[in-house]
HTML snippet that shows the backbone in 3Dmol.js (N, CA, C, O; Angstrom):
<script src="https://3Dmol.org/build/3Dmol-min.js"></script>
<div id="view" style="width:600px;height:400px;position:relative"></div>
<script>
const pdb = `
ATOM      1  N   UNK A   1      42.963 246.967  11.219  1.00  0.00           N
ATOM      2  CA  UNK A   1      43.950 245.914  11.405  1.00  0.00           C
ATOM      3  C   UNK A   1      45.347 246.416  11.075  1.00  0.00           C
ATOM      4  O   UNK A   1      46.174 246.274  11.975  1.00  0.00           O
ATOM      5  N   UNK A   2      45.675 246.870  10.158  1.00  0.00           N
ATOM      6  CA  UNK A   2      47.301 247.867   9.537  1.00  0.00           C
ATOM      7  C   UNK A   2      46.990 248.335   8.345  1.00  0.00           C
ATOM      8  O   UNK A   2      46.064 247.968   7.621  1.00  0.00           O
ATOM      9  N   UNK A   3      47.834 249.206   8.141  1.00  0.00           N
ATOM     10  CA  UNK A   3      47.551 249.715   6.567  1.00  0.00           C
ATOM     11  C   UNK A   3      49.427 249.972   6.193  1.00  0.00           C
ATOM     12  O   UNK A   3      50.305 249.874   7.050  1.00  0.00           O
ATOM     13  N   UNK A   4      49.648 250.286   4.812  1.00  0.00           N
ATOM     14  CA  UNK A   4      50.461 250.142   4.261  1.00  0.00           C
ATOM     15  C   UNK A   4      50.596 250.920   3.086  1.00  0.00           C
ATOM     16  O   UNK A   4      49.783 250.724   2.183  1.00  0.00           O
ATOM     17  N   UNK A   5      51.897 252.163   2.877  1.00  0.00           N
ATOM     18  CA  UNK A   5      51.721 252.719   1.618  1.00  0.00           C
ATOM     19  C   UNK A   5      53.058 253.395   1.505  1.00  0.00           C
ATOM     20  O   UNK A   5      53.935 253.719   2.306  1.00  0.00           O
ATOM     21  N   UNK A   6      52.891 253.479   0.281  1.00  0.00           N
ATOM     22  CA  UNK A   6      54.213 253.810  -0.025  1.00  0.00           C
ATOM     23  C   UNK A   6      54.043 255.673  -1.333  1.00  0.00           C
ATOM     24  O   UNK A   6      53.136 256.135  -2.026  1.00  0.00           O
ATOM     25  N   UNK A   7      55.524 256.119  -0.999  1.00  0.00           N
ATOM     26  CA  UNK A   7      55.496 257.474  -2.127  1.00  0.00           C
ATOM     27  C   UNK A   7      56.836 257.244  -2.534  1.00  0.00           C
ATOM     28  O   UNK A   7      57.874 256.829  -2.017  1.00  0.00           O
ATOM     29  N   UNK A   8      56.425 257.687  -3.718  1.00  0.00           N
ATOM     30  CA  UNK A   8      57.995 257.355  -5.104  1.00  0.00           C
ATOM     31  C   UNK A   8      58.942 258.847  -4.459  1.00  0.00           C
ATOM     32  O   UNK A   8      58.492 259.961  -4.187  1.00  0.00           O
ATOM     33  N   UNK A   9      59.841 258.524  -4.399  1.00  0.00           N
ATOM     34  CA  UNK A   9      61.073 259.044  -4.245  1.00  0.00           C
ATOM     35  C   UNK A   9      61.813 259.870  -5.289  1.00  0.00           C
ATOM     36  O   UNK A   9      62.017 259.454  -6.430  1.00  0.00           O
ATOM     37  N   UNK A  10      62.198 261.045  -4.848  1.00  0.00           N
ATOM     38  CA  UNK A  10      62.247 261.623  -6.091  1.00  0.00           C
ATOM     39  C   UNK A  10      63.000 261.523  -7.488  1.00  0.00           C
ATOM     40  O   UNK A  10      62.920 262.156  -8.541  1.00  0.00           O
ATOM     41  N   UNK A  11      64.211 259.834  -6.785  1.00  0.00           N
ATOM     42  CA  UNK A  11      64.640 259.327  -8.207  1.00  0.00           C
ATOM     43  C   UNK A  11      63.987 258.634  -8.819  1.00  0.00           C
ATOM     44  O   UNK A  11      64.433 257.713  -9.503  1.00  0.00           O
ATOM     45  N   UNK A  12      62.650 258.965  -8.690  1.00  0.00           N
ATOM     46  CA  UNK A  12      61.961 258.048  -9.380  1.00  0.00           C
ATOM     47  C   UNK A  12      61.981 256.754  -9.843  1.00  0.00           C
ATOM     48  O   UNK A  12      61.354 256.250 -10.774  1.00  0.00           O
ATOM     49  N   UNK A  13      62.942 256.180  -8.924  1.00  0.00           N
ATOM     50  CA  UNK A  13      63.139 254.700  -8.701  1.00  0.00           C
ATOM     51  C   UNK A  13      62.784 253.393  -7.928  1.00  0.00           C
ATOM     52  O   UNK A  13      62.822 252.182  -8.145  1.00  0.00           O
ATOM     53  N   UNK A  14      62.402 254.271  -6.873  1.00  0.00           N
ATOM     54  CA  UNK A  14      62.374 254.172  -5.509  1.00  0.00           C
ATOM     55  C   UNK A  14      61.023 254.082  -4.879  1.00  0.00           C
ATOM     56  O   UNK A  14      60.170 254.631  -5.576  1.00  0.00           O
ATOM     57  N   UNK A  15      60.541 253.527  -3.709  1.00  0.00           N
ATOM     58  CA  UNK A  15      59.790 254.659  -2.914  1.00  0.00           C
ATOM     59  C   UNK A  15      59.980 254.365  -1.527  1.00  0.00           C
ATOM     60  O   UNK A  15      60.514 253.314  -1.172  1.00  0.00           O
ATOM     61  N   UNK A  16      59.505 255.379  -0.588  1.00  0.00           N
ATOM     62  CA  UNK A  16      59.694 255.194   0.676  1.00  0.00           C
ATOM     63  C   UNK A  16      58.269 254.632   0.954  1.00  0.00           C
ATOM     64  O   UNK A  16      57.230 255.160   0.559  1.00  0.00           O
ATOM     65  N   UNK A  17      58.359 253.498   1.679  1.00  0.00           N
ATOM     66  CA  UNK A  17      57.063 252.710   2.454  1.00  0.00           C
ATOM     67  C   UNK A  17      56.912 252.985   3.856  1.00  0.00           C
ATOM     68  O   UNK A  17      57.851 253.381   4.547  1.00  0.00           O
ATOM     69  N   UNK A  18      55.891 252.810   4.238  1.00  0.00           N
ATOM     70  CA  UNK A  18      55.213 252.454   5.675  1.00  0.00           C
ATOM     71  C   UNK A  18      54.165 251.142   5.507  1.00  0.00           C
ATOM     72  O   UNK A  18      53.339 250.685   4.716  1.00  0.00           O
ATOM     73  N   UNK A  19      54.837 250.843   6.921  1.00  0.00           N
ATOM     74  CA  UNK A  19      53.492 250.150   7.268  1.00  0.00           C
ATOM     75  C   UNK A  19      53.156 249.801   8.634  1.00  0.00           C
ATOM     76  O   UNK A  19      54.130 249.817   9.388  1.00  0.00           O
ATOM     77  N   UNK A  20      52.204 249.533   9.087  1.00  0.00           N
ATOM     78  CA  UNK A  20      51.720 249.457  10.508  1.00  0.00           C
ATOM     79  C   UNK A  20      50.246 248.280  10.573  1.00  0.00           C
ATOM     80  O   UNK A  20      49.318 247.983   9.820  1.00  0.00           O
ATOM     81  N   UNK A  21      50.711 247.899  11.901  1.00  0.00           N
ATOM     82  CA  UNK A  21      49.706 246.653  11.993  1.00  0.00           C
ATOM     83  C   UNK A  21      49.731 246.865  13.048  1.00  0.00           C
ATOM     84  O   UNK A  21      50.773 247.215  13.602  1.00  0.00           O
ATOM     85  N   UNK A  22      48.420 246.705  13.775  1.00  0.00           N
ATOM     86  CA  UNK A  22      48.128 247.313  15.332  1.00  0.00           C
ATOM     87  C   UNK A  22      48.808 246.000  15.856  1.00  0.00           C
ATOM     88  O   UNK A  22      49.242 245.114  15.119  1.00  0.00           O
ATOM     89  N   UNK A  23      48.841 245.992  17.160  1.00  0.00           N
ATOM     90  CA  UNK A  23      49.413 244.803  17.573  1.00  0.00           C
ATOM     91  C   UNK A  23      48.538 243.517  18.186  1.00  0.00           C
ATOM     92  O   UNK A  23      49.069 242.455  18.514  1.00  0.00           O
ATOM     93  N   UNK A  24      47.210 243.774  18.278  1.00  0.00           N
ATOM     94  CA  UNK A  24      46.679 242.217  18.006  1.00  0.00           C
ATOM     95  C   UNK A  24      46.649 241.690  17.100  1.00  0.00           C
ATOM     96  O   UNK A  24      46.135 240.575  17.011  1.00  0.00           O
ATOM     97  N   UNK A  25      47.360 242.509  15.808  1.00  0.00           N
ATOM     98  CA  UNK A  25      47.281 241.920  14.455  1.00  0.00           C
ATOM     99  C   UNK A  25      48.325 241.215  14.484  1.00  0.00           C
ATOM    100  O   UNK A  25      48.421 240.367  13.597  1.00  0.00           O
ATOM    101  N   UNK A  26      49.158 241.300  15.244  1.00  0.00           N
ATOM    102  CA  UNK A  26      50.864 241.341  14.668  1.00  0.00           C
ATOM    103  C   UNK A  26      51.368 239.408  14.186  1.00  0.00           C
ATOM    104  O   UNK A  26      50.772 238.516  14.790  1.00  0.00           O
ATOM    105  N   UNK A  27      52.015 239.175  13.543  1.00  0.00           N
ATOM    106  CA  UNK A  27      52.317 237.582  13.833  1.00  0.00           C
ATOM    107  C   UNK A  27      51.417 236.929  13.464  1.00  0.00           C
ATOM    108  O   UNK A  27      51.135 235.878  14.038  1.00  0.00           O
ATOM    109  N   UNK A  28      50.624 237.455  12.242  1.00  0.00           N
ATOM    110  CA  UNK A  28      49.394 236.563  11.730  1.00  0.00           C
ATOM    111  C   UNK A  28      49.873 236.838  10.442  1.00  0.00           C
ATOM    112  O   UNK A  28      50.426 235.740  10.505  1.00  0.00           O
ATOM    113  N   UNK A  29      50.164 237.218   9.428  1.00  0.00           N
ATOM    114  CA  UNK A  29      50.726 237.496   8.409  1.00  0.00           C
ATOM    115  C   UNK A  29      50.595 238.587   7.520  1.00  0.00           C
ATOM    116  O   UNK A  29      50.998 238.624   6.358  1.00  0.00           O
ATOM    117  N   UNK A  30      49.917 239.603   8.241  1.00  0.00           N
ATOM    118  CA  UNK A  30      49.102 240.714   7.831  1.00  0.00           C
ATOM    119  C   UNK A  30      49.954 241.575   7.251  1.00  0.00           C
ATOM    120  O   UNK A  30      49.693 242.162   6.201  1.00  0.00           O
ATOM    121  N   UNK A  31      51.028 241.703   7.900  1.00  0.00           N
ATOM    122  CA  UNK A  31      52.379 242.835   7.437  1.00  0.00           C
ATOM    123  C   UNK A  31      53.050 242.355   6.324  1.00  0.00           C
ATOM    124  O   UNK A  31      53.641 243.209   5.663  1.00  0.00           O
ATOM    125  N   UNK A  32      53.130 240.756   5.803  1.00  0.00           N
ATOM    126  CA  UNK A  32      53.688 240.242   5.002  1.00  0.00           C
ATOM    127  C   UNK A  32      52.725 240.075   3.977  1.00  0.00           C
ATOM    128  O   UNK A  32      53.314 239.810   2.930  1.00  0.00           O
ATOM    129  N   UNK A  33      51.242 240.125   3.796  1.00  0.00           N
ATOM    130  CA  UNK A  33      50.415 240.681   2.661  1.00  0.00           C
ATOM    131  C   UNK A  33      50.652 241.895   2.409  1.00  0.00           C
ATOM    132  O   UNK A  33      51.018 242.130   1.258  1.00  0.00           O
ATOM    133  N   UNK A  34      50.525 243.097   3.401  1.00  0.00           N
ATOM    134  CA  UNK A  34      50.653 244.295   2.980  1.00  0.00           C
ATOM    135  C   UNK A  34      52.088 244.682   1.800  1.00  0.00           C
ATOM    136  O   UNK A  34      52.142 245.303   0.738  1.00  0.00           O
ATOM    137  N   UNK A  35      53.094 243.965   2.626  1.00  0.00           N
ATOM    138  CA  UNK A  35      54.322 244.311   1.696  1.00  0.00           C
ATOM    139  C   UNK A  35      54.465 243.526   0.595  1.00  0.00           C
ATOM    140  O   UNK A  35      55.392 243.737  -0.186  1.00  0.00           O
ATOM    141  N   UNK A  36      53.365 242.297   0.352  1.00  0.00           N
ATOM    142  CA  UNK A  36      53.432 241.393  -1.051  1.00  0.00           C
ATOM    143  C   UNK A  36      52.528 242.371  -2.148  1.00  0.00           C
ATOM    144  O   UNK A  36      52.898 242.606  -3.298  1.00  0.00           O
ATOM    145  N   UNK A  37      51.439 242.811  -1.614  1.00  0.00           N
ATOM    146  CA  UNK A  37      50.518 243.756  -2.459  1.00  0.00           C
ATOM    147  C   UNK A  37      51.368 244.968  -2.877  1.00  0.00           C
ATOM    148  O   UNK A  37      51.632 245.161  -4.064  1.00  0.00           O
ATOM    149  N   UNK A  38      51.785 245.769  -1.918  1.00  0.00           N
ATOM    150  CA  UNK A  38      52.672 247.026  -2.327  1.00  0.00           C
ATOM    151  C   UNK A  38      53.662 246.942  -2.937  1.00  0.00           C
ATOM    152  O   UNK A  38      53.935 247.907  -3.650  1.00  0.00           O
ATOM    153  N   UNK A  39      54.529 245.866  -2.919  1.00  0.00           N
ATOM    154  CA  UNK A  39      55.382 245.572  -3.669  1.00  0.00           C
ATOM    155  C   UNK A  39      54.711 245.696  -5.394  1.00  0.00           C
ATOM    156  O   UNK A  39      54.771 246.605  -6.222  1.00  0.00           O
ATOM    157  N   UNK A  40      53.989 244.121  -5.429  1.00  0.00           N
ATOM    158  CA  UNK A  40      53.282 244.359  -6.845  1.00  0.00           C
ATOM    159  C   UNK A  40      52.937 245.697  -7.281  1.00  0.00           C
ATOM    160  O   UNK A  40      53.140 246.083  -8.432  1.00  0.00           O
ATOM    161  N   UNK A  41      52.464 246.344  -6.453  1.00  0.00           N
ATOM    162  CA  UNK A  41      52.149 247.646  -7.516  1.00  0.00           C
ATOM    163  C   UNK A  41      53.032 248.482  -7.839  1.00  0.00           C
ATOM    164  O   UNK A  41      52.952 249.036  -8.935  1.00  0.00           O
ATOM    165  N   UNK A  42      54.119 248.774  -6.924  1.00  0.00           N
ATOM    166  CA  UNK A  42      55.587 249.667  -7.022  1.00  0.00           C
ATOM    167  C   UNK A  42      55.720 248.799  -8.395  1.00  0.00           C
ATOM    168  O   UNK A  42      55.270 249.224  -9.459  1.00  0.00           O
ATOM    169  N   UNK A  43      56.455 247.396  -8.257  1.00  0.00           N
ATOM    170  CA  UNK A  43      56.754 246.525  -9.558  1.00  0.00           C
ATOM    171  C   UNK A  43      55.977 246.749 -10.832  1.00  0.00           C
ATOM    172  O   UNK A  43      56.421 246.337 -11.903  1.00  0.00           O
ATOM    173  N   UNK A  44      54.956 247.320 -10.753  1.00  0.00           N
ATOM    174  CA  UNK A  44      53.730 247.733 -11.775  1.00  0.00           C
ATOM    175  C   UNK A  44      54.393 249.115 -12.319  1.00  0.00           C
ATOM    176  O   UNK A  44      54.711 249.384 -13.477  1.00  0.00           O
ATOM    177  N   UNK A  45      54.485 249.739 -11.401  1.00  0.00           N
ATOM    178  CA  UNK A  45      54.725 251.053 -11.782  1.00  0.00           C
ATOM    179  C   UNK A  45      56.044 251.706 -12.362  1.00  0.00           C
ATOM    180  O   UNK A  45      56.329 252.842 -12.743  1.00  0.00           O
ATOM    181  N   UNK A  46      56.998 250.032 -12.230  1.00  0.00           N
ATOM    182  CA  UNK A  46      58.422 250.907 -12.835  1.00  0.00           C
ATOM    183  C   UNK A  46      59.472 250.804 -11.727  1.00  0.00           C
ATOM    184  O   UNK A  46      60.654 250.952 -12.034  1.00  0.00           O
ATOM    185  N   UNK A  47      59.033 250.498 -10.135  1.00  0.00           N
ATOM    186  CA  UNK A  47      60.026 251.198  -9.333  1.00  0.00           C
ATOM    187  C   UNK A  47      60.798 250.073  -9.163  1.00  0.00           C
ATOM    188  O   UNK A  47      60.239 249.012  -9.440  1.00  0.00           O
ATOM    189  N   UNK A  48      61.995 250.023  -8.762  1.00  0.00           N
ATOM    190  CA  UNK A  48      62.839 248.624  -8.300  1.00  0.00           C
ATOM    191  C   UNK A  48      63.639 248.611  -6.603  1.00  0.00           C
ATOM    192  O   UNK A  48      64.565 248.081  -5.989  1.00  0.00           O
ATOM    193  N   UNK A  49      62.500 249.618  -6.431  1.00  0.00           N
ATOM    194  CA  UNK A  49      62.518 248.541  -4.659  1.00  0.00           C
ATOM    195  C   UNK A  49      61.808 249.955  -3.436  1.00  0.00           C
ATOM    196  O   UNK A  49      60.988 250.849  -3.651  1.00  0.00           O
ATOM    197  N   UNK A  50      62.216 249.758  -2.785  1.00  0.00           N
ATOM    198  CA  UNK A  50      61.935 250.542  -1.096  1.00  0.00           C
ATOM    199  C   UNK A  50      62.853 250.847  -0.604  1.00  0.00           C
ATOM    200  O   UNK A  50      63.876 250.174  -0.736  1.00  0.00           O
ATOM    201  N   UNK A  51      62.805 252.332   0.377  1.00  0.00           N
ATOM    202  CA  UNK A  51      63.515 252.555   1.114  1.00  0.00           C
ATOM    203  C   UNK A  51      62.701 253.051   2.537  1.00  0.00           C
ATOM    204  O   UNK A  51      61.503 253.327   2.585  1.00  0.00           O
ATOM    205  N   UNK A  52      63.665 253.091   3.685  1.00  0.00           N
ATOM    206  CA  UNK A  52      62.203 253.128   4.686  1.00  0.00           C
ATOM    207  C   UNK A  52      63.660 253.332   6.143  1.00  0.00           C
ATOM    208  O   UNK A  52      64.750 252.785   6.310  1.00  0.00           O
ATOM    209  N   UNK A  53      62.878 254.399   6.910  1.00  0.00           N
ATOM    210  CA  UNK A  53      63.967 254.381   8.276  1.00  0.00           C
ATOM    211  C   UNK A  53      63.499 253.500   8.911  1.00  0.00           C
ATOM    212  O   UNK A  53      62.317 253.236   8.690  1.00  0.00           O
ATOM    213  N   UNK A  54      64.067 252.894   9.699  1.00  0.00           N
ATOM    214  CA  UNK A  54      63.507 251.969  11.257  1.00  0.00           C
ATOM    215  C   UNK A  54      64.512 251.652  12.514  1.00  0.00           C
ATOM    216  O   UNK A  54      65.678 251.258  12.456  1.00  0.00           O
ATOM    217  N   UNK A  55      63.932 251.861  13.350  1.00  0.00           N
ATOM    218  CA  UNK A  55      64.740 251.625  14.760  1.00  0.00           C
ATOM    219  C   UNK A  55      65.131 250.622  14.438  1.00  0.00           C
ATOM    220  O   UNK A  55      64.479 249.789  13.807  1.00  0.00           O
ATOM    221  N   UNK A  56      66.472 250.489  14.876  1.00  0.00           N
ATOM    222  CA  UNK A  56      67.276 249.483  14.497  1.00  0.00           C
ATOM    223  C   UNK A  56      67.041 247.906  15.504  1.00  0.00           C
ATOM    224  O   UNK A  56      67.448 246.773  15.245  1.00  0.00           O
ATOM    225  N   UNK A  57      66.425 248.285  16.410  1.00  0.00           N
ATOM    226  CA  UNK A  57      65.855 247.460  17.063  1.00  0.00           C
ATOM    227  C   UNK A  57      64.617 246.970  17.298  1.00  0.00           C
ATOM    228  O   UNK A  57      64.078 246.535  18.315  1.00  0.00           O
ATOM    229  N   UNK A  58      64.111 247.176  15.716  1.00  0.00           N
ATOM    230  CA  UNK A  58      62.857 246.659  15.086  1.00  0.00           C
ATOM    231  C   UNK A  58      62.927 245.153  14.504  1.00  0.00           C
ATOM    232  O   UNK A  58      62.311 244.887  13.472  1.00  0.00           O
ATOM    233  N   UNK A  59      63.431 244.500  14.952  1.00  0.00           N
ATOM    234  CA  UNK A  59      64.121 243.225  14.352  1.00  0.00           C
ATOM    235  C   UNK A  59      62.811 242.971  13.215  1.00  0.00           C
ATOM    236  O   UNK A  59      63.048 242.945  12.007  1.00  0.00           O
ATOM    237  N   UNK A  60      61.232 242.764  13.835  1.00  0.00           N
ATOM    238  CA  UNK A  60      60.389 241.934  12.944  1.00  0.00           C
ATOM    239  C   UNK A  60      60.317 242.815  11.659  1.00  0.00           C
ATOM    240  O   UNK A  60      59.871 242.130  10.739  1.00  0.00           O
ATOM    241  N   UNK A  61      60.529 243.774  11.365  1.00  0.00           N
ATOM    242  CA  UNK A  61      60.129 244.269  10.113  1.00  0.00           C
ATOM    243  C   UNK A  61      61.661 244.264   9.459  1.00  0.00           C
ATOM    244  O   UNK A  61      61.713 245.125   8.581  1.00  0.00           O
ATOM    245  N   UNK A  62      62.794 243.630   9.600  1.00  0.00           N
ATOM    246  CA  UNK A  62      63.746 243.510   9.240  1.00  0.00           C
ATOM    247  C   UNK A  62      63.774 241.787   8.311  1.00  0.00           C
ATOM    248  O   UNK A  62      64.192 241.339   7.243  1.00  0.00           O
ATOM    249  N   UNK A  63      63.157 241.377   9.342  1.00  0.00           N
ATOM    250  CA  UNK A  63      62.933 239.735   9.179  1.00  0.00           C
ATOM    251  C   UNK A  63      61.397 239.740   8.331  1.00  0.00           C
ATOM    252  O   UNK A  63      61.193 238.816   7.544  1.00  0.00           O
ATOM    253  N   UNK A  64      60.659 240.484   8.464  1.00  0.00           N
ATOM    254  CA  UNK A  64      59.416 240.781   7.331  1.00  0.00           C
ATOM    255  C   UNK A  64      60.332 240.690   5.815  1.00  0.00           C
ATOM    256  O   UNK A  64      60.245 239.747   5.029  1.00  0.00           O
ATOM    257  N   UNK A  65      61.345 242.088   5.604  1.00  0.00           N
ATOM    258  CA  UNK A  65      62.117 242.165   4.241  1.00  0.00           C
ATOM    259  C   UNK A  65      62.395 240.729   3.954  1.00  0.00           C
ATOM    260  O   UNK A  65      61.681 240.068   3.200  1.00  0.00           O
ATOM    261  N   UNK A  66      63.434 240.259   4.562  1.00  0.00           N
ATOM    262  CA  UNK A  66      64.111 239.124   4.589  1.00  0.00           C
ATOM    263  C   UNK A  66      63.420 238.022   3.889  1.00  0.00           C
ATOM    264  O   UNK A  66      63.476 237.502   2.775  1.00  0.00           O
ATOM    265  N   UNK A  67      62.694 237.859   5.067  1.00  0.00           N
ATOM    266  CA  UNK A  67      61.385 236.567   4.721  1.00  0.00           C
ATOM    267  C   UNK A  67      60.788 236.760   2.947  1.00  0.00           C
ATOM    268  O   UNK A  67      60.330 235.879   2.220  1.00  0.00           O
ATOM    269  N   UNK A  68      61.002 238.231   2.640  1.00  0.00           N
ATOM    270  CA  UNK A  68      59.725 238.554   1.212  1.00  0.00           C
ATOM    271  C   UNK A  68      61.250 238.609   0.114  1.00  0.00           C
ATOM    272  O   UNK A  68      61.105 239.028  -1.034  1.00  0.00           O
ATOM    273  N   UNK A  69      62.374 238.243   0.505  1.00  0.00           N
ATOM    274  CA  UNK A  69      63.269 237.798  -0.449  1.00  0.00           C
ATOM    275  C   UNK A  69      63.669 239.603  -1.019  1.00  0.00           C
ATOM    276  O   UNK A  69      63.836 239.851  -2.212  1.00  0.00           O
ATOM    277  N   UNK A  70      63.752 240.561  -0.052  1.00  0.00           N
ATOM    278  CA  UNK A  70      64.359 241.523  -1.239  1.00  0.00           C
ATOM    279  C   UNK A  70      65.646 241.603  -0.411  1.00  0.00           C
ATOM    280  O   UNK A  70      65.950 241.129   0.683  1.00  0.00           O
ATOM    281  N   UNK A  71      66.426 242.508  -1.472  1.00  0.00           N
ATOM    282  CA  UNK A  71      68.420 242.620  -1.506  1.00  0.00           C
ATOM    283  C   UNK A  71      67.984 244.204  -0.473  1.00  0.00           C
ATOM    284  O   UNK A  71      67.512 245.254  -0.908  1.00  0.00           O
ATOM    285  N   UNK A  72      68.287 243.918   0.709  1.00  0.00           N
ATOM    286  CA  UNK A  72      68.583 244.592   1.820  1.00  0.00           C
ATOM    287  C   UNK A  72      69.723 245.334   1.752  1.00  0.00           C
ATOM    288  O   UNK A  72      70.767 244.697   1.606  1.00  0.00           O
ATOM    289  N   UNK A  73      69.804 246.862   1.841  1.00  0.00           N
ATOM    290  CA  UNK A  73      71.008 247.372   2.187  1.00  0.00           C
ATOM    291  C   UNK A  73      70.606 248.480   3.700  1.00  0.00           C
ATOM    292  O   UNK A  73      69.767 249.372   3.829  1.00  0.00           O
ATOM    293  N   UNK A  74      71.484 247.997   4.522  1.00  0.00           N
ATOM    294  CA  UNK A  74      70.658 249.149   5.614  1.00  0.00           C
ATOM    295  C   UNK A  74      72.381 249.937   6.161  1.00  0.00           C
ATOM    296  O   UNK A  74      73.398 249.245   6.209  1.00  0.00           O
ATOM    297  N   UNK A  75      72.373 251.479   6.523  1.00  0.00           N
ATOM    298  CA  UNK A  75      73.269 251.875   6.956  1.00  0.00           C
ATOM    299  C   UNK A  75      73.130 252.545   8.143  1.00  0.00           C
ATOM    300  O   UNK A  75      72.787 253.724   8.063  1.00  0.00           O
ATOM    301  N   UNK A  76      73.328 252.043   9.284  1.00  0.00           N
ATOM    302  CA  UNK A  76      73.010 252.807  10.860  1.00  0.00           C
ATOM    303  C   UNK A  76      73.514 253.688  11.008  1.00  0.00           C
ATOM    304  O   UNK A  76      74.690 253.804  10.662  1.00  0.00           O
ATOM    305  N   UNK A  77      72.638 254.944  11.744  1.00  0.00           N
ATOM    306  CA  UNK A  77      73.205 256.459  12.256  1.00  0.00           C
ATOM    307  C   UNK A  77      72.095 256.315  13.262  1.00  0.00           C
ATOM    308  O   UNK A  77      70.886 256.345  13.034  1.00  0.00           O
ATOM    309  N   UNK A  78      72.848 256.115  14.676  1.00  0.00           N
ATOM    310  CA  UNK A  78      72.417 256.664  16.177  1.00  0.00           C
ATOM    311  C   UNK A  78      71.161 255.717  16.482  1.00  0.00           C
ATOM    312  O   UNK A  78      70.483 255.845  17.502  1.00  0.00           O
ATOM    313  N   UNK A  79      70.913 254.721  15.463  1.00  0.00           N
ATOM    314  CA  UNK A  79      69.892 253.925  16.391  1.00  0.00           C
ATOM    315  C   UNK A  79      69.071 253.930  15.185  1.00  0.00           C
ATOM    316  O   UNK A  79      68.195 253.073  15.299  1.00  0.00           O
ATOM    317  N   UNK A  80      69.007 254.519  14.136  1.00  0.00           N
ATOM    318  CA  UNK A  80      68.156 254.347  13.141  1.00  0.00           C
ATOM    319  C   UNK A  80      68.896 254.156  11.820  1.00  0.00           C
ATOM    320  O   UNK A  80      69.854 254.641  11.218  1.00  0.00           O
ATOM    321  N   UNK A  81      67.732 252.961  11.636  1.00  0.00           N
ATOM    322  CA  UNK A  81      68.665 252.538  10.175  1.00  0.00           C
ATOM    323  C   UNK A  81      67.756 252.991   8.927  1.00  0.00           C
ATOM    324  O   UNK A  81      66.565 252.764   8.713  1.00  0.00           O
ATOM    325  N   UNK A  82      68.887 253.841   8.028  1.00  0.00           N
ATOM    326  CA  UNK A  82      68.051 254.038   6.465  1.00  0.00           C
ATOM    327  C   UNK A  82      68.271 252.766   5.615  1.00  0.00           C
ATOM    328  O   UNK A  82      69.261 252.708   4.886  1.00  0.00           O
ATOM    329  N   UNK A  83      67.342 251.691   5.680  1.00  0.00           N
ATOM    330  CA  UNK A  83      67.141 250.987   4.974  1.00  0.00           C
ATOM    331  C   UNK A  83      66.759 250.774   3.064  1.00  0.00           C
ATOM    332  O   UNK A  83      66.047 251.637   2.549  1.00  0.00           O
ATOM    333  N   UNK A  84      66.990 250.267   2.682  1.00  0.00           N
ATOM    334  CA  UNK A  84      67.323 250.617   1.477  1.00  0.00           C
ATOM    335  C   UNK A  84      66.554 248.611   0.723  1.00  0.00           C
ATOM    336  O   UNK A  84      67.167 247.680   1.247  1.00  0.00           O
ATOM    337  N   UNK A  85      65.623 248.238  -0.127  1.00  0.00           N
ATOM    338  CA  UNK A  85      64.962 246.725   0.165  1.00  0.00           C
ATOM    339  C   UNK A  85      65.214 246.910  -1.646  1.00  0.00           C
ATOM    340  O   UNK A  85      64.209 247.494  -2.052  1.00  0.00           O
ATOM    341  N   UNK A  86      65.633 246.786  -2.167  1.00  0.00           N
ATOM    342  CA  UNK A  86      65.311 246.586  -3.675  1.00  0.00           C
ATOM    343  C   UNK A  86      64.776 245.273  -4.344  1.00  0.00           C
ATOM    344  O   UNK A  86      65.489 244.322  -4.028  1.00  0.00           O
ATOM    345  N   UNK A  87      63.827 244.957  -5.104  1.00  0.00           N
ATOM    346  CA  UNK A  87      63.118 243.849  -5.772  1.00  0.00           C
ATOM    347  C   UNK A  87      64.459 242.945  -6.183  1.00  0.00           C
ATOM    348  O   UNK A  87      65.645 243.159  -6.437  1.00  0.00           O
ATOM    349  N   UNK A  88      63.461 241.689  -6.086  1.00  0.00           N
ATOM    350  CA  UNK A  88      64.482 240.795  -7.141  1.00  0.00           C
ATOM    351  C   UNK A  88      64.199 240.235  -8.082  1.00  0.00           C
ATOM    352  O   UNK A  88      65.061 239.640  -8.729  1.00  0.00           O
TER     353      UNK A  88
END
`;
const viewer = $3Dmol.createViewer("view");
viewer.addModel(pdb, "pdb");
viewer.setStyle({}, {cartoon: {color: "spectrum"}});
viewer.zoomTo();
viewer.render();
</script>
């Protein structure tokens, strides 16, 4: 159905996530568990948020962050944005 994971960053603050949900999954809420679970455990572990590239014309995983309430910073270069999601 998708999977979801993340690796701490080497400021050890951080980590960079993935996640993927095939697309008969999509729009059922599957991507928005994955990033409620991963979150908790980053939050477990010390870290205070995510960072993650994405086509900037990925709107739903933009509106995924959004929707899960974290402080968004994203800065575009050529179509891809280094997104930046920190906890609140």
């Amino acid at each position: 159905m998708g999977m979801g994971q993340y690796s701490v960053n080497r400021d050890l603050l951080t980590a960079d996530i993935g996640l993927l949900v095939r697309d008969e999954w999509q729009k059922q809420g599957l991507g928005a568990e994955l990033l409620s679970y991963l979150a908790y455990l980053a939050k477990k572990q010390g870290l205070l948020g995510f960072t993650a590239e994405v086509l900037m014309d990925n709107a739903p995983v933009f509106q995924l962050f959004r929707k899960a309430r974290f402080d968004l910073q994203k800065e575009n270069d050529s179509g891809i944005c280094f997104m930046k999601a920190m906890f609140k």
